[in-house]
Backbone atoms as SQL, in Angstrom:
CREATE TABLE atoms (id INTEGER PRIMARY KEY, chain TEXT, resi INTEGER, resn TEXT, atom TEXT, x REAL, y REAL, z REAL);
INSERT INTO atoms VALUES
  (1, 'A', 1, 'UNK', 'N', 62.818, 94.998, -104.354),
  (2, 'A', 1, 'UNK', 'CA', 62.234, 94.534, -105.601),
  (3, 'A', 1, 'UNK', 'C', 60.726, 94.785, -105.555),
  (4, 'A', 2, 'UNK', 'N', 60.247, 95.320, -106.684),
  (5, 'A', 2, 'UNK', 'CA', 58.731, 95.862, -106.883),
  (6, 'A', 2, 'UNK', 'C', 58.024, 94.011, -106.535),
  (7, 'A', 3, 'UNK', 'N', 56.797, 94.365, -106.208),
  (8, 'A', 3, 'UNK', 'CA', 55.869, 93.189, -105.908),
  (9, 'A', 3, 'UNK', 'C', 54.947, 93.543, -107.036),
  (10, 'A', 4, 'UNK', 'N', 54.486, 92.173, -107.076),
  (11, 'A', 4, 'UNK', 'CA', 53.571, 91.662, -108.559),
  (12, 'A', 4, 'UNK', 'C', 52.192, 91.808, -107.796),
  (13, 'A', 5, 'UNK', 'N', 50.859, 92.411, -108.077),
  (14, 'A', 5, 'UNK', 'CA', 49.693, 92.029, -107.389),
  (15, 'A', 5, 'UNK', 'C', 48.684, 92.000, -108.433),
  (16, 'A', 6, 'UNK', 'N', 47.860, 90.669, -107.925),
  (17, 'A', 6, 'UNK', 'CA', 47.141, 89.976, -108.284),
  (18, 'A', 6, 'UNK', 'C', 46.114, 90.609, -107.564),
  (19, 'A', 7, 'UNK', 'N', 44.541, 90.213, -108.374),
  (20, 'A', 7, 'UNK', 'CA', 43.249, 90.020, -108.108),
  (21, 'A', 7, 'UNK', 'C', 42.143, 88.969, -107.829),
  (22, 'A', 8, 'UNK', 'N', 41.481, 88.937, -107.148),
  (23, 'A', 8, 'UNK', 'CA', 40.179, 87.403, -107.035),
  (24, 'A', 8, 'UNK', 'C', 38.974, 88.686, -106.736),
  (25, 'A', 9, 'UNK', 'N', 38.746, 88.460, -107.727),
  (26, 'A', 9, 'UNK', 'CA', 37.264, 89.481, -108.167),
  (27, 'A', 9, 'UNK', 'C', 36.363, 89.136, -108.566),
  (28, 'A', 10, 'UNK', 'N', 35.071, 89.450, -108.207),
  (29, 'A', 10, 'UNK', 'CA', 33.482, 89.128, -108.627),
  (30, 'A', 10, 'UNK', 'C', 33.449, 89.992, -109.998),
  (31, 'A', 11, 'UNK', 'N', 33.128, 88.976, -110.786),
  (32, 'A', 11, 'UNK', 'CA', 32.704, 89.457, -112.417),
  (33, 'A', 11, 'UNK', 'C', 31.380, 88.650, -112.882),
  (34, 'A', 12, 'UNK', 'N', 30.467, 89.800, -113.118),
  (35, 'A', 12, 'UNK', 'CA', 28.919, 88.606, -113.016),
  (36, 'A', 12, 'UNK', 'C', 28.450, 88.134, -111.884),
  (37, 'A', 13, 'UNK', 'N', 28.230, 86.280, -112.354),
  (38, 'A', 13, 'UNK', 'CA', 28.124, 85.354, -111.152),
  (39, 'A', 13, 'UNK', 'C', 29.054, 84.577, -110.941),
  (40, 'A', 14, 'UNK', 'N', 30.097, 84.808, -111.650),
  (41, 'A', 14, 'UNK', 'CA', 31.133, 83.744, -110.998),
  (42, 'A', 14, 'UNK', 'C', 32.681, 84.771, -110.872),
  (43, 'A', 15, 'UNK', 'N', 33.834, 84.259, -110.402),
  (44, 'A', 15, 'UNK', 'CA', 34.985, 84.438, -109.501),
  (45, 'A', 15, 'UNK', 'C', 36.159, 85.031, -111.221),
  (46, 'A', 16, 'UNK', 'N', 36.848, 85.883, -111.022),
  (47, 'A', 16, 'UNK', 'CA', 38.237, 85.816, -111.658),
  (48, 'A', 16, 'UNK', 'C', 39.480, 86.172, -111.179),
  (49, 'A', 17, 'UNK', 'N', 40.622, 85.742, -111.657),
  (50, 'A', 17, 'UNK', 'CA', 41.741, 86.112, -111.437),
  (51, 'A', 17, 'UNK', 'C', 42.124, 87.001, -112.185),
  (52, 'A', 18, 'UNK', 'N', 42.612, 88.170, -111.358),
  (53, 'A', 18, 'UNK', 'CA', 43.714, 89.283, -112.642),
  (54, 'A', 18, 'UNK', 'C', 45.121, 89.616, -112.335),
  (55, 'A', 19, 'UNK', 'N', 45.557, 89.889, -113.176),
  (56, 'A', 19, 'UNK', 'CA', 47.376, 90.074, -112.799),
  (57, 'A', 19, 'UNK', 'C', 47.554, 90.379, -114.102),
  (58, 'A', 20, 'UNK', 'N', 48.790, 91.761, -114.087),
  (59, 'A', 20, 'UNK', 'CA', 49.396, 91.985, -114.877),
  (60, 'A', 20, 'UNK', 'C', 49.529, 91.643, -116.629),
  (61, 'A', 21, 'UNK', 'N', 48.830, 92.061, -117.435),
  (62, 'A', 21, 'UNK', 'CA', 48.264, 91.579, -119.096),
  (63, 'A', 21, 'UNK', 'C', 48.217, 89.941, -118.642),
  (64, 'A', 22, 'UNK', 'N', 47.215, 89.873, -117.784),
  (65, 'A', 22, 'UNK', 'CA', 46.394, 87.937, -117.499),
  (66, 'A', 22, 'UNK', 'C', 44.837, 88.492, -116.910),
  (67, 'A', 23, 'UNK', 'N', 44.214, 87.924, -117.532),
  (68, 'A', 23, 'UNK', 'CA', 42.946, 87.579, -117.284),
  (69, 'A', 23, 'UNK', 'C', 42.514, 86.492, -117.204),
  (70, 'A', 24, 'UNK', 'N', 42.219, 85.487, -116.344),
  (71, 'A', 24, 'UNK', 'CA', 41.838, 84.289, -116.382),
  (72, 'A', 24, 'UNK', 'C', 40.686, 84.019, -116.568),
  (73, 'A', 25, 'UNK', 'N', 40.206, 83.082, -116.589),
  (74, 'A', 25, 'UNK', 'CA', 38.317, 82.296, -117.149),
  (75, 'A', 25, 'UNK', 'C', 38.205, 82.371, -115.456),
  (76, 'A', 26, 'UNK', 'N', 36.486, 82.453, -115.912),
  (77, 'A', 26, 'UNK', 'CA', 35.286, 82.850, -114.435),
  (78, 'A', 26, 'UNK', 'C', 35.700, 81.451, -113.742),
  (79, 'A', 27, 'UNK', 'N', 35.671, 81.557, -112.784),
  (80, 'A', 27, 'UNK', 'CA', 35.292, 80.371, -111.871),
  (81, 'A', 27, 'UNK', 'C', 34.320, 80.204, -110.889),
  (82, 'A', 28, 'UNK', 'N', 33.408, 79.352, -110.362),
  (83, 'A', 28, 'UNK', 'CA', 32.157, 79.136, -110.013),
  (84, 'A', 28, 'UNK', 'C', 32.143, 79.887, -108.522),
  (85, 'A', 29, 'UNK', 'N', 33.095, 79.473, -107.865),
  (86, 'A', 29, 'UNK', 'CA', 33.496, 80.162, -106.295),
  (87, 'A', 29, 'UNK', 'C', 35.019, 80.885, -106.544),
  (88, 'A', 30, 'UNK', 'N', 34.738, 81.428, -105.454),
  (89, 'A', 30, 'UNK', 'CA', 35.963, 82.275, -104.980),
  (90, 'A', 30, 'UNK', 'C', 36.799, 81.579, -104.230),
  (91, 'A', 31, 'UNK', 'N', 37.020, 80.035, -103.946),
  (92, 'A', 31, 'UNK', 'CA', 38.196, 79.748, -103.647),
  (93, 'A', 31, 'UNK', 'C', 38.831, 79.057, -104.510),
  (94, 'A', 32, 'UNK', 'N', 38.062, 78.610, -105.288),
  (95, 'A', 32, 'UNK', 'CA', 38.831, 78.008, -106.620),
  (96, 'A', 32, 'UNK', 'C', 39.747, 79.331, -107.328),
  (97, 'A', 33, 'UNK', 'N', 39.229, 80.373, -107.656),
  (98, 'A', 33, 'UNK', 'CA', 40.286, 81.293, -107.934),
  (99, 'A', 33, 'UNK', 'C', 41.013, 81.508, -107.141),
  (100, 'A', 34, 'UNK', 'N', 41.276, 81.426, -105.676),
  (101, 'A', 34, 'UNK', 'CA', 41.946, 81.491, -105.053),
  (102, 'A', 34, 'UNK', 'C', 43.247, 81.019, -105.195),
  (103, 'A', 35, 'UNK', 'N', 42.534, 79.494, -105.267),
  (104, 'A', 35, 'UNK', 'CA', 43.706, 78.091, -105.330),
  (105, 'A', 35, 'UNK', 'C', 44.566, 78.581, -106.372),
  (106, 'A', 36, 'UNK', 'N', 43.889, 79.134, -107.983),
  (107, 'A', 36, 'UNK', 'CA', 44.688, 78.844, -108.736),
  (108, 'A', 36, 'UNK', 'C', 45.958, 80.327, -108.579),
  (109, 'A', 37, 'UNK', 'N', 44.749, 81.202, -108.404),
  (110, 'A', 37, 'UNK', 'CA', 45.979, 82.546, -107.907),
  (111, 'A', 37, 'UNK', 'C', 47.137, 82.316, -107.441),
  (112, 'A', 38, 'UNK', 'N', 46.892, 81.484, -105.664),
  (113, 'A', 38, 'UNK', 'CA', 48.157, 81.436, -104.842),
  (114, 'A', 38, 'UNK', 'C', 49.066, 80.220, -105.728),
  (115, 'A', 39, 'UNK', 'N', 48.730, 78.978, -106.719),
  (116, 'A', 39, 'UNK', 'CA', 49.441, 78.502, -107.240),
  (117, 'A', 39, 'UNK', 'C', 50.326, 79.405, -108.810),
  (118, 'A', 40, 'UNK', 'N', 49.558, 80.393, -109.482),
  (119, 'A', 40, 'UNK', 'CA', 50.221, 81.249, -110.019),
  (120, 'A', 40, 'UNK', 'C', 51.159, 81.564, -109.616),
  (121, 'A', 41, 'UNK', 'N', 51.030, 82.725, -108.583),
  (122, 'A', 41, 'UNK', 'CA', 51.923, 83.561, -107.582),
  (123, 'A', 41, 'UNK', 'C', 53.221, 82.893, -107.264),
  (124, 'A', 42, 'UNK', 'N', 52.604, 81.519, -107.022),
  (125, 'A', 42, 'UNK', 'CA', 54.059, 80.616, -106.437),
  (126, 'A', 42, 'UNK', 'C', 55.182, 80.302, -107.462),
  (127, 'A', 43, 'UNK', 'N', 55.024, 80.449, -109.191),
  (128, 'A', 43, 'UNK', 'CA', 55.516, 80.302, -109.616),
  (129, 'A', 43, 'UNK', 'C', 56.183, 81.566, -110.420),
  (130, 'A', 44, 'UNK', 'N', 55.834, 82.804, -109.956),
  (131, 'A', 44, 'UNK', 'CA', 56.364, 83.724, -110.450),
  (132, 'A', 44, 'UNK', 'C', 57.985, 83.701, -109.545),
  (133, 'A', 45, 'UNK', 'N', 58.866, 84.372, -110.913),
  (134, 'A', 45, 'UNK', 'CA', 60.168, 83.832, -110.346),
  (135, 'A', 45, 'UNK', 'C', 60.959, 85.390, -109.918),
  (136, 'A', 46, 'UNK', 'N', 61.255, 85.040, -108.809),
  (137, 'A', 46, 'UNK', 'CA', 61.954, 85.483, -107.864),
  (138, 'A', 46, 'UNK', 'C', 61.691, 87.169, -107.486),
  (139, 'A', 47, 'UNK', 'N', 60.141, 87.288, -107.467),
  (140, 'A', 47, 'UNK', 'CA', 59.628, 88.258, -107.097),
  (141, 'A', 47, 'UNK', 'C', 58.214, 87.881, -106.193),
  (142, 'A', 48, 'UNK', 'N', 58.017, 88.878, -104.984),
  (143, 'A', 48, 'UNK', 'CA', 56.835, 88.521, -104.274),
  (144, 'A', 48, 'UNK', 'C', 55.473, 89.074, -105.077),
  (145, 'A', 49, 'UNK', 'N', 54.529, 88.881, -104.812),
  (146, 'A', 49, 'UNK', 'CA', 53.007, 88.794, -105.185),
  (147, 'A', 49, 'UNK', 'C', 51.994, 88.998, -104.111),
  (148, 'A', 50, 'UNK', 'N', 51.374, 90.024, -104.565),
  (149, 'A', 50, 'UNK', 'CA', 50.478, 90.478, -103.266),
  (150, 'A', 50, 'UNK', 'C', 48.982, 89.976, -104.081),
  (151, 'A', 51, 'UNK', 'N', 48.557, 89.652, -103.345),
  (152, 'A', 51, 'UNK', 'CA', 46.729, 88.912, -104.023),
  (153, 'A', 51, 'UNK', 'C', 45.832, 89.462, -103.221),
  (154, 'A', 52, 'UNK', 'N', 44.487, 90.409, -103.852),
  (155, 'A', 52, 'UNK', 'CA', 43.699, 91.181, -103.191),
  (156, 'A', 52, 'UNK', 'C', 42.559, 90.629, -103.555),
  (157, 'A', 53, 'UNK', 'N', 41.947, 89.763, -102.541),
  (158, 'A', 53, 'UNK', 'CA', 40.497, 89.363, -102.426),
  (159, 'A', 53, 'UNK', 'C', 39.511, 90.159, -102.211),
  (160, 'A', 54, 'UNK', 'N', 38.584, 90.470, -103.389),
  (161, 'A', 54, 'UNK', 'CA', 37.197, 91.291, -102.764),
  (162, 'A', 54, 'UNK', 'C', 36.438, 90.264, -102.145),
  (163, 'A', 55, 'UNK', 'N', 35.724, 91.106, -100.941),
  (164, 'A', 55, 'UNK', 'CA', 34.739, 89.725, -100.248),
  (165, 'A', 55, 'UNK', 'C', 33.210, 89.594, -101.277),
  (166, 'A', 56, 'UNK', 'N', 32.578, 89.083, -100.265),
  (167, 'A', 56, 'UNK', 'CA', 31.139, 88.945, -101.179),
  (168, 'A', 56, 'UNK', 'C', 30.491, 90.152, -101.450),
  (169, 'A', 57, 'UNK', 'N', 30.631, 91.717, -100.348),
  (170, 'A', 57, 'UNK', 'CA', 29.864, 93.014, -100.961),
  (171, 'A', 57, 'UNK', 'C', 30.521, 93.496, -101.230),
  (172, 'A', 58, 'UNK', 'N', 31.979, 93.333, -102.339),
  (173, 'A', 58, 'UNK', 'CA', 32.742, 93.881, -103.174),
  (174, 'A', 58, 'UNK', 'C', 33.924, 94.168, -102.509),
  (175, 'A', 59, 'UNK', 'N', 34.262, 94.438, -100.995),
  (176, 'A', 59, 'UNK', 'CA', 34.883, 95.386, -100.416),
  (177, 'A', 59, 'UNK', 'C', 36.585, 94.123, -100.646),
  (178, 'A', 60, 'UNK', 'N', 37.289, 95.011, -100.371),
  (179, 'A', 60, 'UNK', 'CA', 38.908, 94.513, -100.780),
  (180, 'A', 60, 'UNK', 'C', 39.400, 93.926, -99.232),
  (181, 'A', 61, 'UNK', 'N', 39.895, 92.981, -98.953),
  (182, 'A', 61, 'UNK', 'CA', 40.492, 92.469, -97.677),
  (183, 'A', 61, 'UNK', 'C', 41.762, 92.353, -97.483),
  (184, 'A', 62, 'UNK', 'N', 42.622, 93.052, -96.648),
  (185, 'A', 62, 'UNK', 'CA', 43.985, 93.247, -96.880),
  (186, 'A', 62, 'UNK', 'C', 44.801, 92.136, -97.664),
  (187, 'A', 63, 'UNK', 'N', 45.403, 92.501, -98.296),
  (188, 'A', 63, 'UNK', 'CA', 46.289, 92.032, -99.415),
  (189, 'A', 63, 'UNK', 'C', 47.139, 90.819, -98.813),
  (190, 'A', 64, 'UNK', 'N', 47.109, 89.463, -99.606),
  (191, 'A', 64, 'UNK', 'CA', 47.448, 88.361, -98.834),
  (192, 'A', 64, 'UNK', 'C', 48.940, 88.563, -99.990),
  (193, 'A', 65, 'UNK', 'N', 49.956, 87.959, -99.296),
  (194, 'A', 65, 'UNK', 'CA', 51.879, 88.146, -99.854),
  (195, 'A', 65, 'UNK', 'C', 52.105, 86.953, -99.890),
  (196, 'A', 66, 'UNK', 'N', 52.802, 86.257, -101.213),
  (197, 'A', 66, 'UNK', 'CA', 52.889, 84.986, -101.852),
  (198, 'A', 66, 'UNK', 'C', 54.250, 85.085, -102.010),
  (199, 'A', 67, 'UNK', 'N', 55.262, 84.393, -101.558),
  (200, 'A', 67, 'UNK', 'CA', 56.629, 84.660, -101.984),
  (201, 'A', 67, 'UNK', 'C', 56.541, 83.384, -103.515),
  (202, 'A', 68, 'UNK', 'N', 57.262, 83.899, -104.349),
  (203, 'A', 68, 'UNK', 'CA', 57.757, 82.765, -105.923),
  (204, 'A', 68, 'UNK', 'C', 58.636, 81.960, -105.098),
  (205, 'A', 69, 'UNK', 'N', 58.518, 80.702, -105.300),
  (206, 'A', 69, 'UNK', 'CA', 59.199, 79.440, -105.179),
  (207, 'A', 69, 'UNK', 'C', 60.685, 79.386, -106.544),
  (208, 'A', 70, 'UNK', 'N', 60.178, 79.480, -107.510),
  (209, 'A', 70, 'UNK', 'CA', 60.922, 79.377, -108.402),
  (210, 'A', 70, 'UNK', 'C', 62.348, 80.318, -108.607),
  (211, 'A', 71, 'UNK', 'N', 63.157, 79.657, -109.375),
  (212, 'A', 71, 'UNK', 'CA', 64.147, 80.806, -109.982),
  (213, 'A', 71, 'UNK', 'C', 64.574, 80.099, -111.238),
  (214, 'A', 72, 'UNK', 'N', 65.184, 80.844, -111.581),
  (215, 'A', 72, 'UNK', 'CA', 65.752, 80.567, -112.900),
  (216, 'A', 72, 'UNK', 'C', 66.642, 79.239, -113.052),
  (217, 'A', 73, 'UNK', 'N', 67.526, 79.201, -112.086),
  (218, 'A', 73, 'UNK', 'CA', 67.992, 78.089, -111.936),
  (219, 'A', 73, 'UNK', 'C', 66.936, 76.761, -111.799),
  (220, 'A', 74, 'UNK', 'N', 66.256, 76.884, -111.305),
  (221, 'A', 74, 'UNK', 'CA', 65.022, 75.273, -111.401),
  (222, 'A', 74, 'UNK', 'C', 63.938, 75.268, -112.378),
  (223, 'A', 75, 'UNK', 'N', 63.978, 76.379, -112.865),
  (224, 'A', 75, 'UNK', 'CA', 63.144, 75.945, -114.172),
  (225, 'A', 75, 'UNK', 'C', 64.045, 75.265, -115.153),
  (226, 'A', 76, 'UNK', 'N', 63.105, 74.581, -115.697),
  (227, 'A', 76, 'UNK', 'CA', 63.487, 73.356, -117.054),
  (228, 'A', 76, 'UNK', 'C', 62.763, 73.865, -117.875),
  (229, 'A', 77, 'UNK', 'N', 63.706, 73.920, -119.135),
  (230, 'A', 77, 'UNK', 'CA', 63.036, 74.724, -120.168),
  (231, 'A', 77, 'UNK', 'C', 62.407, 73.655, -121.713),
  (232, 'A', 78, 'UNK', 'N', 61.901, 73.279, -121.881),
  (233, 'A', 78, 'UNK', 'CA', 61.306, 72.804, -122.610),
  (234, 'A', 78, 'UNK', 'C', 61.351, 72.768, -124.481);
């Protein structure tokens, strides 16, 4: 199964998340996008997620792998 990959990227002065038609709002640090990334990731269903952190002089740090928690069966649909 293809993997989903995500971004935590310097835009300006503050942090974003990207993934697949998602752009998220700046965040002040880079672990707060972090947090919310790897909690994204966790809910993508029943596919893995690779998340590529640029460090502070832009450069990319091997790709961190998020397995989805979810499936279809445990979501509640609203």
């Amino acid at each position: 199964m293809a993997e989903i990959d995500f971004g935590v990227v310097r835009v300006e002065s503050g942090w974003t998340v990207v993934a697949p038609a998602l752009h998220m709002r700046s965040f002040s640090t880079q672990e707060q996008a972090a947090v919310v990334a790897r909690r994204f990731a966790g809910e993508v269903i029943g596919r893995p997620v690779m998340i590529h952190f640029q460090n502070e002089d832009g450069e990319l740090r091997p790709a961190e792998r998020v397995e989805g928690s979810a499936s279809f069966s445990e979501m509640q649909l609203v």
